[in-house]
C-alpha positions as CSV (number, residue, x, y, z in Angstrom):
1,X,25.1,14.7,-5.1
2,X,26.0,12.3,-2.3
3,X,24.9,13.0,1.0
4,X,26.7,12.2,4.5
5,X,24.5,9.2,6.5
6,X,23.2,10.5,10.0
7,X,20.4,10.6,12.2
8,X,17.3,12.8,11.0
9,X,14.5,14.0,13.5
10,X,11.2,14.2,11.7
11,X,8.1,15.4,12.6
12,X,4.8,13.6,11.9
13,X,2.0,15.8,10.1
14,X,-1.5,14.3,11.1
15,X,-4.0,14.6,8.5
16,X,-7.8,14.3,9.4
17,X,-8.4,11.1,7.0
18,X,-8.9,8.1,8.9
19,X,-8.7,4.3,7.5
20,X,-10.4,1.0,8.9
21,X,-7.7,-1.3,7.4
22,X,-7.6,-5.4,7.9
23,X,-4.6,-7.2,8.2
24,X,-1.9,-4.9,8.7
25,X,1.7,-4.9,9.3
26,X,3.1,-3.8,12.8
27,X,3.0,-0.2,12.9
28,X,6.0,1.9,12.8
29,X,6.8,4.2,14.9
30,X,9.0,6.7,12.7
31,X,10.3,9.2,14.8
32,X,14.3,8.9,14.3
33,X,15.6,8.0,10.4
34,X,19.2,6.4,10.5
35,X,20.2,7.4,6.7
36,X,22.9,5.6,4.5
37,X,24.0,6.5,1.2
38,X,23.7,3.3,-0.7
39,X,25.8,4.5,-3.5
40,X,29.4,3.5,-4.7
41,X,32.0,5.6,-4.6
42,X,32.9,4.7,-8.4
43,X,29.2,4.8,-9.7
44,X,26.8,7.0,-10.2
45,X,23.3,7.5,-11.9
46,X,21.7,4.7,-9.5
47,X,17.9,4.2,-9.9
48,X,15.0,1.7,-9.0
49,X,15.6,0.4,-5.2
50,X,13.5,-2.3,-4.1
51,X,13.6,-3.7,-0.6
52,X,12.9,-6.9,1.2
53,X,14.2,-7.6,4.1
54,X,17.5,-7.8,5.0
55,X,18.4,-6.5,0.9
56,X,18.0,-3.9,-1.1
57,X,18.2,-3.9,-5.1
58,X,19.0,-1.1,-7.3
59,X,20.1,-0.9,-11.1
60,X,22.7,2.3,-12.3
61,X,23.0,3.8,-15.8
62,X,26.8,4.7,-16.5
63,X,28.1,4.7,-20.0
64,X,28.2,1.0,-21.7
65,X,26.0,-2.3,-20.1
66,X,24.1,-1.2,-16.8
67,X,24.5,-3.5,-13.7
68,X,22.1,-4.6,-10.7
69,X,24.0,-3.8,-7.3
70,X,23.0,-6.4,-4.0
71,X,23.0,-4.5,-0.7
72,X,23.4,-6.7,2.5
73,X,21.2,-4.3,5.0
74,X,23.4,-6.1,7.9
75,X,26.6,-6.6,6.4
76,X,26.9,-3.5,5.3
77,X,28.2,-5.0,1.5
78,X,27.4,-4.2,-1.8
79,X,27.4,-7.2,-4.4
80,X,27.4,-6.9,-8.6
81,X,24.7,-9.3,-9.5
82,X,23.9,-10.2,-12.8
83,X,24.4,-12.0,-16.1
84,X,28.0,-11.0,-17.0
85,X,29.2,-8.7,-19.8
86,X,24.8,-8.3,-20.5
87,X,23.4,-4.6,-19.9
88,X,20.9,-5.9,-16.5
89,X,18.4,-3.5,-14.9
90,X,14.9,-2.9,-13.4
91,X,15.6,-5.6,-10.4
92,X,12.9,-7.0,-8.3
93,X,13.3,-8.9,-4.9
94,X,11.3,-11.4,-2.9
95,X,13.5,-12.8,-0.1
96,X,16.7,-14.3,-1.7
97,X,15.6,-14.3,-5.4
98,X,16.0,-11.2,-7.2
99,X,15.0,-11.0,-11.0
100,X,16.0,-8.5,-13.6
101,X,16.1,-7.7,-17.0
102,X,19.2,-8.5,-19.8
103,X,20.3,-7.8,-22.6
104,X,23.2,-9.1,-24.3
105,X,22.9,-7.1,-27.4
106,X,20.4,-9.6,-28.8
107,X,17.1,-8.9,-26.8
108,X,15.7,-8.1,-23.7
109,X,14.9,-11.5,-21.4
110,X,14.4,-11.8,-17.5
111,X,16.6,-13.8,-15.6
112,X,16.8,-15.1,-11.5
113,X,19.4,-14.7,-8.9
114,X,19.4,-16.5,-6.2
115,X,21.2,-15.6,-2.8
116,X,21.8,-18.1,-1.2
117,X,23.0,-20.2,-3.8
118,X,24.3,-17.8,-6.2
119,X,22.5,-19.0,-9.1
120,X,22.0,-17.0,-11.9
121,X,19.2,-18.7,-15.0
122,X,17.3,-17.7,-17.6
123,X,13.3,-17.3,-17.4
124,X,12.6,-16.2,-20.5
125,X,14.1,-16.7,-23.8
126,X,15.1,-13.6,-25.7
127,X,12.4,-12.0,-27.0
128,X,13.5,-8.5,-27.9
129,X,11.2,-6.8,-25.1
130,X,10.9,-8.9,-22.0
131,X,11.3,-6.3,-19.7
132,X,10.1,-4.5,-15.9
133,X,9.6,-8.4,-14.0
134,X,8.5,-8.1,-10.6
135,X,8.3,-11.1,-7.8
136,X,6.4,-12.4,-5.3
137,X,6.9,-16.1,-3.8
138,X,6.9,-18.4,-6.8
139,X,5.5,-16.1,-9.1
140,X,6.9,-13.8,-11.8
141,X,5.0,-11.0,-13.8
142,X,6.9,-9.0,-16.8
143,X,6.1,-6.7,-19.7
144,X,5.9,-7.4,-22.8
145,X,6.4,-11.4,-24.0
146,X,6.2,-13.4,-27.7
147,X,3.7,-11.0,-28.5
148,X,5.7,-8.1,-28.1
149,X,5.7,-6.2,-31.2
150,X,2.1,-6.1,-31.6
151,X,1.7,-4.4,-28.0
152,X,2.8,-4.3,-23.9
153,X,1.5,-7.3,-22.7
154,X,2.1,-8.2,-18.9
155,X,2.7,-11.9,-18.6
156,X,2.9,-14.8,-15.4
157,X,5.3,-16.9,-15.2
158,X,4.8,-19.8,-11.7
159,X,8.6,-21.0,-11.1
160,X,6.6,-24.6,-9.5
161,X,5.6,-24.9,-13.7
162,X,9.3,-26.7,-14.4
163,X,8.4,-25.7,-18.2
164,X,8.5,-22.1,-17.1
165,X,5.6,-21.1,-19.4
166,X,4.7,-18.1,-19.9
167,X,1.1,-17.1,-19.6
168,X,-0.6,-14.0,-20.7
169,X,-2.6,-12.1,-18.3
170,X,-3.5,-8.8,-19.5
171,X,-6.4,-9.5,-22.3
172,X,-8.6,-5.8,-22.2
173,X,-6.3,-3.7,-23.6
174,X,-3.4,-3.5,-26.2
175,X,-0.5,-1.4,-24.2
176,X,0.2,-2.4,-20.8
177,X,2.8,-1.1,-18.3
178,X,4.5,-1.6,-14.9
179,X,3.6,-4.9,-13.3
180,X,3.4,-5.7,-9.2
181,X,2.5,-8.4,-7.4
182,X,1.8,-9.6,-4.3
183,X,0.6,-12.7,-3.0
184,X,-2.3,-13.9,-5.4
185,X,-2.4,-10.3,-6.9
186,X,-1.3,-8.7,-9.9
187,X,-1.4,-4.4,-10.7
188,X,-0.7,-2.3,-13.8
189,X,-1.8,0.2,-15.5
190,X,-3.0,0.1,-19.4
191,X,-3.5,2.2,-21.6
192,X,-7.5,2.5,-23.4
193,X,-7.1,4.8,-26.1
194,X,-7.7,7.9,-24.2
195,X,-6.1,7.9,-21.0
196,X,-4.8,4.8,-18.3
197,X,-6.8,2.7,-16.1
198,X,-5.8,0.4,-13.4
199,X,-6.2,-3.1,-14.3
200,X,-5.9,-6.0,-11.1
201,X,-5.4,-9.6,-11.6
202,X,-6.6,-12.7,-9.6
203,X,-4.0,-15.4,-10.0
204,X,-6.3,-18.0,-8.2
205,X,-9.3,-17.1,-10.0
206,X,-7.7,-15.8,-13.6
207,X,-10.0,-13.0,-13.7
208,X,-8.7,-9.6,-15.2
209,X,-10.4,-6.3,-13.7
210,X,-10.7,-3.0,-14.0
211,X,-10.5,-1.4,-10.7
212,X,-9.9,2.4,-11.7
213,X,-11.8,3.9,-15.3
214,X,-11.8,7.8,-14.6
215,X,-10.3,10.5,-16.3
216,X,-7.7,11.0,-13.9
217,X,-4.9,8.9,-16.1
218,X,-4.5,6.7,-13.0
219,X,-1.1,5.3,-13.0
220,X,1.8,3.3,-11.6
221,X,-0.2,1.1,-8.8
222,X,1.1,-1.0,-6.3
223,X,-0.2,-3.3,-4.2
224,X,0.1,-5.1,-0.5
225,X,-2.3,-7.4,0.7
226,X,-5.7,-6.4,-0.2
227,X,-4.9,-3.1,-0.9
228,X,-4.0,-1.3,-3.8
229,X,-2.3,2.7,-4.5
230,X,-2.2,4.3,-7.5
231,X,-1.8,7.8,-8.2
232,X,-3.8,10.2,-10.7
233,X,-1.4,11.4,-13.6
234,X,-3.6,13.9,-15.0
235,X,-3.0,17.6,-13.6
236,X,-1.4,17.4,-9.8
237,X,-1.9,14.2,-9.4
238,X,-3.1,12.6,-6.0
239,X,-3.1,9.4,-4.8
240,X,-6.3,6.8,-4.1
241,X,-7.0,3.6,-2.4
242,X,-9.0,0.9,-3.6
243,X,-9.3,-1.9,-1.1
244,X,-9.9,-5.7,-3.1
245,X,-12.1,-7.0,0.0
246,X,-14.2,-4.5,-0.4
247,X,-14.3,-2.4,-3.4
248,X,-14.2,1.0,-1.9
249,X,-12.2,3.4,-3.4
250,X,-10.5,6.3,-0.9
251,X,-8.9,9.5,-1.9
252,X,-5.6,9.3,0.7
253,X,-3.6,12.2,-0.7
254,X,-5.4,15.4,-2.5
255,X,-3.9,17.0,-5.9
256,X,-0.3,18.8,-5.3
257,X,2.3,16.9,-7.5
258,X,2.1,13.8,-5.6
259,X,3.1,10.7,-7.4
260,X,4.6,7.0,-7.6
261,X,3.2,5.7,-4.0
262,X,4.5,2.3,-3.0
263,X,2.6,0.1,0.0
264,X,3.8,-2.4,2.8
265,X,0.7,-3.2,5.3
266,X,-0.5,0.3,6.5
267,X,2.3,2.5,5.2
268,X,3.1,4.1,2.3
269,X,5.8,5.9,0.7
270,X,5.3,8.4,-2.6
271,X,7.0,11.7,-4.1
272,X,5.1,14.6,-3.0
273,X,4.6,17.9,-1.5
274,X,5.6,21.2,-3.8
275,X,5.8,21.6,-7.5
276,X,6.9,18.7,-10.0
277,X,10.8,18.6,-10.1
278,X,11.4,20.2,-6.6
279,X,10.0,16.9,-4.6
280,X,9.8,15.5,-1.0
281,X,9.7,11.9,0.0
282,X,7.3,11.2,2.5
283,X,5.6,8.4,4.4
284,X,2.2,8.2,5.0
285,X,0.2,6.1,7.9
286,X,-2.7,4.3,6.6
287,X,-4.6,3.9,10.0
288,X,-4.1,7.8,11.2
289,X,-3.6,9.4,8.0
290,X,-0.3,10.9,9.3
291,X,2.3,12.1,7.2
292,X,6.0,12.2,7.9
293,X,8.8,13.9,6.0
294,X,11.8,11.7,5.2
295,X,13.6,14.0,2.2
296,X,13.6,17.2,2.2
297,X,13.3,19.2,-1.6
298,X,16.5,19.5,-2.9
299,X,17.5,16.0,-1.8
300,X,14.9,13.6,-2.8
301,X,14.4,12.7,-6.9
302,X,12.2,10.2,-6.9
303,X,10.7,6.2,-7.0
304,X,10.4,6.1,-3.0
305,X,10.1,2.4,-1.9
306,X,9.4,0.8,1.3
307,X,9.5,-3.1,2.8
308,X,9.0,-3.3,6.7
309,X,11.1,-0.6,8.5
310,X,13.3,0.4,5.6
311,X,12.4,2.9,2.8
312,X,14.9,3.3,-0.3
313,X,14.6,6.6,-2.6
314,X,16.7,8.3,-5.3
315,X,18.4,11.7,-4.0
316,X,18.6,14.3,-7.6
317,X,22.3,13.7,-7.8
318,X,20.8,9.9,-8.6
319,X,21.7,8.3,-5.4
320,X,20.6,5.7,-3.5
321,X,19.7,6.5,0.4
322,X,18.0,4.4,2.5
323,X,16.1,5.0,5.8
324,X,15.6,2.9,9.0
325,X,12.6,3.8,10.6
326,X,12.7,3.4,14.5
327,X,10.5,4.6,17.5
């Protein structure tokens, strides 16, 4: 379904939970969305947007190899990224490098393109399973890695290592999904025979930790500065808080199918509202706890994403939209 871009006027809900956050981004004061469909007119099936500053990434899946699409916020152009002739998806971005996954037919490995330069090289070697990277500065995290068939295991990769060796973070557990990083900080969720925990890694210090154990499956985490979302998988989900400084743990969003929350500073985006399949998108203020509505059900899918005053999100005809947030 594509939709027209416009001008939305949203209302903000304010919820009675209250947060005492430390370094936080500039807030935002979302009262008009400017909306553009992000889509091209020859493709369709478009999914995982990521956002950092003045680009957005996304992958689509049309019959034969998927491709990663650039978006220049300010140009307004669209740019097919990506090893040629390979199936590439599941693009990160961190200022002008964006990394992705490929496969020529031989093996999954994860490859960088830069902007600026147009450079397009190989991280990893084929390894039949090197797969979801994600970015941050000069590092690299991935799933999977030479120890792929015998289990998910997230791996770190520091481009300043000229080798490009890969090292093996996760260690606790066997199955290991969805790695994020920011900063000095890595998030994913595992798997510990029963249900999934939320595991956090200190680059600086090489320690692995588990940050969430309950039975609420917790799953899909991400993380900005010290503080990390995740929601609760189990029943109708929710989504918590843990803060690294201080190891507190808040309950931000109560059970009602909301899922797959994504952080920058004290904002966050996630799927939410009514029943599973019939979602909304909507941002949520860290400081005040208030809620804002920025797709209605009926137009928003779902993997909501967010990176300063832009949020990216999948309509359910599998289109691309993305929002400018302004006072």
């Amino acid at each position: 379904m594509k939709r027209t871009p416009g001008i939305l006027k949203v209302m903000a809900v304010t919820s009675a939970i209250f947060l005492a956050m430390g370094n936080l981004a500039p807030a935002i004061a979302a009262i008009n969305v400017a909306e553009k469909n992000l889509t091209l007119a020859n493709v369709d099936r478009c999914y995982w947007p990521e956002i950092s500053g003045n680009y957005v990434v996304y992958n689509d899946y049309l019959p034969g190899p998927s491709s990663v699409y650039l978006y220049n916020i300010a140009a307004e152009t669209t740019t097919i990224i990506g090893l040629a002739g390979a199936s590439n998806d599941n693009p990160s971005i961190d200022s002008d490098r964006v990394v992705y996954s490929s496969d020529s037919g031989d093996g999954h490995s994860i490859r960088m393109y830069t902007i600026l330069s147009g450079q397009d090289v190989e991280i990893t070697k084929v390894n039949h399973g090197d797969s979801r990277p994600a970015i941050s500065g000069h590092n690299i995290v991935y799933r999977n890695g030479p120890d792929s068939r015998n289990g998910n295991a997230i791996y770190l990769i520091d481009l300043n290592d000229v080798t490009l060796t890969p090292h093996q973070i996760s260690a606790k557990y066997a199955s290991n999904f969805r790695p994020m990083i920011d900063g000095n900080y890595v998030v994913w969720h595992a798997s510990n025979g029963a249900d999934n925990d939320v595991m956090l890694y200190d680059i600086n210090g090489e320690a692995e930790t588990d940050i969430a154990a309950t039975s609420g499956d917790e799953e899909k985490p991400d993380i900005s500065g010290s503080n990390v979302v995740y929601h609760l998988a189990r029943g109708d989900g929710g989504i918590r808080l843990y803060n690294i400084d201080t190891k507190q743990t808040t309950n931000l969003v109560p059970p009602g199918c909301s899922y797959t929350p994504r952080i920058y500073g004290n904002y966050m985006v996630y799927e939410g509202g009514l029943t599973s399949g019939n979602q909304k998108v909507i941002l949520y203020n860290l400081t005040t706890g208030a809620e804002t509505t920025l797709a209605d059900p009926g137009d928003a899918l779902d993997i909501p994403t967010i990176d300063g005053n832009h949020v990216a999100w999948v309509t359910d005809g599998a289109d691309v939209m993305l929002d400018t947030l302004a006072g």
